[in-house]
N, C-alpha and C positions, 0 to 999 in steps of 0.2 A: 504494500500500500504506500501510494506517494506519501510526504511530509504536507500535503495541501488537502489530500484526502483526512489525513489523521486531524488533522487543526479544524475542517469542518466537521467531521464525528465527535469530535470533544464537545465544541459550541451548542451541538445537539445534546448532547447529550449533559450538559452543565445544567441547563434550566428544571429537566427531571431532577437531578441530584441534588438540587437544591430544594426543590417541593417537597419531596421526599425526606430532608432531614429536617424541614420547617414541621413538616404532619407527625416525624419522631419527636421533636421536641417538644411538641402539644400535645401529644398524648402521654409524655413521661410528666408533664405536669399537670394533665388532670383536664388539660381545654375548660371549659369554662364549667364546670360540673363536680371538679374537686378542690379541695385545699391541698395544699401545698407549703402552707407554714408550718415551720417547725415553734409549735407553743414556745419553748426552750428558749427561742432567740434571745440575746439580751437585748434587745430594745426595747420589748414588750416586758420586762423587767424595769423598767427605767423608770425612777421616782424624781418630786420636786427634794432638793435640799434644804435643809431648815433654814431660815432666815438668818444670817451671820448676824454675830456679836460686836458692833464697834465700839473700839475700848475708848475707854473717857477720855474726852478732849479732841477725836476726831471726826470728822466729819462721815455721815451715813454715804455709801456708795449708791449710784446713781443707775435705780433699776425699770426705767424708763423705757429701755431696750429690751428686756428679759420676758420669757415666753413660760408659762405656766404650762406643766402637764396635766390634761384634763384628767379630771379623777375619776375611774371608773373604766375608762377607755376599754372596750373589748377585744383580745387577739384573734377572734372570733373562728379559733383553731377546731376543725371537727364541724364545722358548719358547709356541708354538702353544693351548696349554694353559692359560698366564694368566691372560688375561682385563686388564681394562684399569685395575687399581689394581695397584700394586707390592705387593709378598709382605711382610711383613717375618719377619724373620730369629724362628726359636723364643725367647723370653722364658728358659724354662728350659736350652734347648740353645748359649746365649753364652756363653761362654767370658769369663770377665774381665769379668760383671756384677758391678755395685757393690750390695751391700745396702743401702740407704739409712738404715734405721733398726732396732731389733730386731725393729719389729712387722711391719715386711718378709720379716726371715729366717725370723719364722714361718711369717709366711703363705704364704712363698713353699715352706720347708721340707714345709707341710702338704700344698700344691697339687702338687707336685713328686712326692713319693711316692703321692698317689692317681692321680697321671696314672703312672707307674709310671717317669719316669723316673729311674733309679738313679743314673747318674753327674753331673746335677744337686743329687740330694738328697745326695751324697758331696761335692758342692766347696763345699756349704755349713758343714762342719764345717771348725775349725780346723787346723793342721799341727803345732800343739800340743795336739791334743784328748787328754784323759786318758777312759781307757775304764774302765766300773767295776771294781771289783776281786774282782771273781768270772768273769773274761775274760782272755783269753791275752796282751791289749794290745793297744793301739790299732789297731793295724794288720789284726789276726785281727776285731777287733770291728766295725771297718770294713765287711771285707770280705763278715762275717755280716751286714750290713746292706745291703748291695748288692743282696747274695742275696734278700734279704728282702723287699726293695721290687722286685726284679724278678719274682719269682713266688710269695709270702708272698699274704695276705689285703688284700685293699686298701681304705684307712684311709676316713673320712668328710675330704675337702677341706676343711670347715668343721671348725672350733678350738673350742671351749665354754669359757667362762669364762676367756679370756687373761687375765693381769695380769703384770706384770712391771715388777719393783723395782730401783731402782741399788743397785750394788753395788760404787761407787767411780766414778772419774771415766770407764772405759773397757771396763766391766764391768757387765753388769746380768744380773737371773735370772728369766726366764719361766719363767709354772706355768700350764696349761691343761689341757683333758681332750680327748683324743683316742680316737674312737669306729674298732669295728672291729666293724661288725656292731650284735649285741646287748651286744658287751664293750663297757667304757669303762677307760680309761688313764689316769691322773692323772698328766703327766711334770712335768719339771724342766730346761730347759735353762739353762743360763751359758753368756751369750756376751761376748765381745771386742773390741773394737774391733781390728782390724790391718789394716794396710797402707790405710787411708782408707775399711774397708771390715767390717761386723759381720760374724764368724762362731763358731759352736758350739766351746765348748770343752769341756764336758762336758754327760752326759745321763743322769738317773734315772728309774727309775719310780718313782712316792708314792706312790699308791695301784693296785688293783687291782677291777674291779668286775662 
């Protein structure tokens, strides 16, 4: 056989050899019908660390940046249904996620309520939230917001025109416009720095459109 004949029987034959070790490799891992985690892993071992001890006279470190592991998270090892990459845990449904910055809590705020979850778009607000003064108080205001985002109109995920200004060293105030349909919303959040972590302390509407 020529050297011209061999190089075109290869080329033929390259694309079988590859389907065929792509169909071995998804059936050694179960294709979309088994797990394939090993429980064992350490990752799925992996806990938060107790909060450090800073000794007197110096300053706490700066945990603004730092990401919480959700507590309870399941390795969901033995669950027939998997498939062969680990699940991770809801973004918005953790408990004791860290906002990282304000333009997080926006976006995370905005994402949160168009996916309709309620009690993520609630843990974003401060424990000191002041509610405006045409409302029964923070609490009733709240709760009219829960409401709101569980069966209300559901907002556009995307934000128009974010900016947001400091407002002291642990304090800044975003203004964006938030779509609901054919309406548009000009808000006003202030938010806080607290406990290492940005959240909503008050919210206005600016405009209406």
């Amino acid at each position: 056989m020529s050297i011209s004949l061999m190089l075109q029987s290869s080329w033929r034959v390259a694309p079988v050899l590859l389907t065929t070790l792509a169909a071995l490799a998804l059936s050694a891992c179960g294709g979309a019908s088994r797990n394939c985690v090993d429980a064992d892993e350490p990752y799925l071992q992996a806990r938060n660390n107790t909060p450090l001890k800073v000794p007197e006279g110096m300053s706490s470190p700066d945990r603004s940046a730092a990401l919480n592991i959700p507590a309870g998270a399941p390795s969901r090892a033995g669950d027939p249904d998997m498939g062969c990459l680990a699940a991770p845990p809801s973004y918005f449904r953790s408990s004791g996620t860290v906002a990282r910055s304000p333009d997080e809590v926006v976006a995370s705020w905005a994402q949160a309520w168009s996916s309709r979850e309620a009690d993520a778009v609630i843990a974003l607000y401060s424990s000191g939230f002041v509610a405006p003064t045409d409302t029964a108080g923070a609490t009733a205001w709240l709760e009219q917001r829960r409401e709101q985002v569980a069966t209300g109109p559901v907002p556009d995920s995307m934000i128009e025109g974010l900016s947001i200004e400091p407002d002291g060293a642990d304090r800044r105030i975003a203004t964006f416009v938030q779509k609901f349909g054919v309406n548009s919303l000009r808000k006003q959040l202030v938010l806080v720095r607290e406990a290492g972590s940005w959240r909503i302390v008050e919210e206005k509407v600016v405009t209406v459109k």
